[in-house]
N, C-alpha and C positions, 0 to 999 in steps of 0.2 A: 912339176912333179906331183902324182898323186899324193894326196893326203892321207898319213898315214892313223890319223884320228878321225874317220867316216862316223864312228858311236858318236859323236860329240854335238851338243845342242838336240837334243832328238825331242821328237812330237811327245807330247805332253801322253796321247792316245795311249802311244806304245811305249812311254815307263823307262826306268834306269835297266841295267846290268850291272854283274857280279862283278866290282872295278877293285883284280886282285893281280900281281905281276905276272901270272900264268897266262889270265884273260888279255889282259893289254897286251901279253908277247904273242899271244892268237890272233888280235884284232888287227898288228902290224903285219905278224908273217902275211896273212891273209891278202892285206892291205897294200903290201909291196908287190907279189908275187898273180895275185887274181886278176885279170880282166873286170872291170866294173859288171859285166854282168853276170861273171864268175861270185864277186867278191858279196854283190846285192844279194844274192839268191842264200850263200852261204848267214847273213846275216838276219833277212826276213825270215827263213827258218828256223832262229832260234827263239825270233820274238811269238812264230806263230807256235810253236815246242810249248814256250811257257805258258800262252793263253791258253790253248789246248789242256795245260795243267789244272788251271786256274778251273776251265770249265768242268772238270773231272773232281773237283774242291781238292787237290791236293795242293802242297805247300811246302815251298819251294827252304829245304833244313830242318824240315820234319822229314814230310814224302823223298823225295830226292836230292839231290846237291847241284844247289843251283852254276856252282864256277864247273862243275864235273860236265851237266847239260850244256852248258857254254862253250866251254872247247871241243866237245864231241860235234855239236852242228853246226858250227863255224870253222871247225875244219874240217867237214866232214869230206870236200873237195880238193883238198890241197893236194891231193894223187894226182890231180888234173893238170896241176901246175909244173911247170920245170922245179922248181925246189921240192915238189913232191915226188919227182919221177924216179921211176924204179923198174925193175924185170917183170913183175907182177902186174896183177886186174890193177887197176886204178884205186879200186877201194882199200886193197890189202895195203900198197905202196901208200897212199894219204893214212891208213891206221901206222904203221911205223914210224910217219913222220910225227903226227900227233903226240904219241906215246911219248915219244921222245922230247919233245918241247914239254909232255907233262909232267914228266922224268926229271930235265935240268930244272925245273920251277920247284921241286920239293914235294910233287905231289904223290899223295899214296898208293903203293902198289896196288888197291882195291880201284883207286880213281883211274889210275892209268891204264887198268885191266879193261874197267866199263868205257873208257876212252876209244881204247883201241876194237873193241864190240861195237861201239856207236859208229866210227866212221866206215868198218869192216864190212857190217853187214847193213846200213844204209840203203842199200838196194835189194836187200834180203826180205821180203814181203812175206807175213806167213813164217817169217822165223825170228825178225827184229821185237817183233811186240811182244813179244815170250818171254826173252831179257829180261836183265836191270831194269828198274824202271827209267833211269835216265840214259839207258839205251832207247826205250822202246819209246821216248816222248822226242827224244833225236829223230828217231825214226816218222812220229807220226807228224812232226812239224816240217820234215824234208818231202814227205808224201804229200804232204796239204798246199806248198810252194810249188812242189814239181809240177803236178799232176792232179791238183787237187782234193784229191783222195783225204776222205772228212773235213775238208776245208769248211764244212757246216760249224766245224767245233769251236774256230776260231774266230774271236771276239768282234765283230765289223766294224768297229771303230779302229781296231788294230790293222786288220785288213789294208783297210782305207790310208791309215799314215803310214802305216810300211810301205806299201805301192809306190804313194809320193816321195816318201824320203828315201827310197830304193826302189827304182823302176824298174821292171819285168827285162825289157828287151833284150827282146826275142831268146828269151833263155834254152828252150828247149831245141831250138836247129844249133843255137851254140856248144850248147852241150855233148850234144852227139857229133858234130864236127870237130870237135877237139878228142875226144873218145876214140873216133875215125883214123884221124890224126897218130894221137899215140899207138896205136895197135897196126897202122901202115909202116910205120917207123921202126916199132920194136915187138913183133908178133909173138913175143912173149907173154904179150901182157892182155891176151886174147883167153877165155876161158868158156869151156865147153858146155852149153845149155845154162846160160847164164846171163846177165841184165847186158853186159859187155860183146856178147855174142849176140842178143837180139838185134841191140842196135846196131853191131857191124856189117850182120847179114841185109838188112835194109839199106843200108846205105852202100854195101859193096857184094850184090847178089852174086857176082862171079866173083867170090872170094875161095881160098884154097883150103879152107878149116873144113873137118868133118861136119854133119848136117846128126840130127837127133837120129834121120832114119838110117843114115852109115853107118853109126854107132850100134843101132838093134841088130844090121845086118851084118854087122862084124863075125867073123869066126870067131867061135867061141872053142879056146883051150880044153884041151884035154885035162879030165881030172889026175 
């Protein structure tokens, strides 16, 4: 059986976590529920979030709320998961689930609000970094993981033990096959010129969803 304590013993490089009952019931759900390279990706993200902070010199209970950035990019996937699944895009369904776990834990309606923005728009480029700022450091630590995207900003030392103590594999054909996956299954949860429609068009080019240029070509109603 997976372990459901993967934070525990960690490289010296990559430093403690917010160890508060909200976080540890994030570390489990996550823990029980994610595929290892689900679960990996959701974790290097938060360490690479915080370095990323560190590099910016802000400070994690002045600047932002470190247990707040903690549950927002360790679950920022749990939409992906069966315990996260729902009608909805994948991000909308993992912000509900989150909320909610930050909801039973006692946390405040302001945390739970930036909770449910961090996991939401996670794939929202161009509109995350606007946010909260511990939306927007959720946001640049899941970009720096995914896609590398300012991966510059994040510490090499940290880099380097995260990688080890949570290996990549092959995350990005994972990812969009389980995306594939839910949206074959329940095409509800397909959404129109969006991070969840790129990737299904690539992956299933004869798919039955409108295309951006249906959409311009659509009749337009009468005023």
């Amino acid at each position: 059986m997976k372990s459901l304590n993967p934070l525990e013993d960690l490289p010296d490089a990559i430093g403690g976590w917010p160890r508060t009952a909200a976080t540890e019931a994030a570390v489990e759900l996550v823990a029980e529920h994610a595929p290892d390279w689900l679960l990996n990706h959701c974790v290097r993200s938060y360490f690479y979030a915080r370095s990323i902070a560190a590099t910016k010199s802000l400070v994690a209970g002045t600047d932002y709320d470190d247990e707040t950035l903690f549950i927002g990019t360790v679950l920022h996937d749990i939409g992906l998961t069966d315990e996260g699944q729902g009608p909805n895009r994948f991000e909308v369904d993992g912000a509900f689930r989150a909320a909610r776990l930050a909801r039973e834990h006692g946390l405040s309606d302001t945390a739970v609000d930036q909770i449910w923005d961090a996991v939401a728009l996670h794939t929202s480029a161009g509109i995350a970094a606007h946010k909260h700022l511990n939306v927007a450091l959720a946001h640049f630590g899941i970009g720096a993981d995914m896609f590398a995207f300012g991966v510059e900003e994040v510490d090499r030392a940290v880099l380097d033990a995260a990688h080890e103590a949570f290996p990549y594999l092959d995350l990005r054909s994972e990812i969009h096959a389980q995306l594939v996956h839910q949206i074959d299954e329940q095409p509800s949860k397909w959404a129109p010129v969006s991070f969840v429609d790129l990737v299904y068009r690539e992956h299933r080019p004869a798919n039955p969803f409108p295309a951006l240029a249906d959409l311009v070509a659509a009749p337009v109603l009468p005023h």
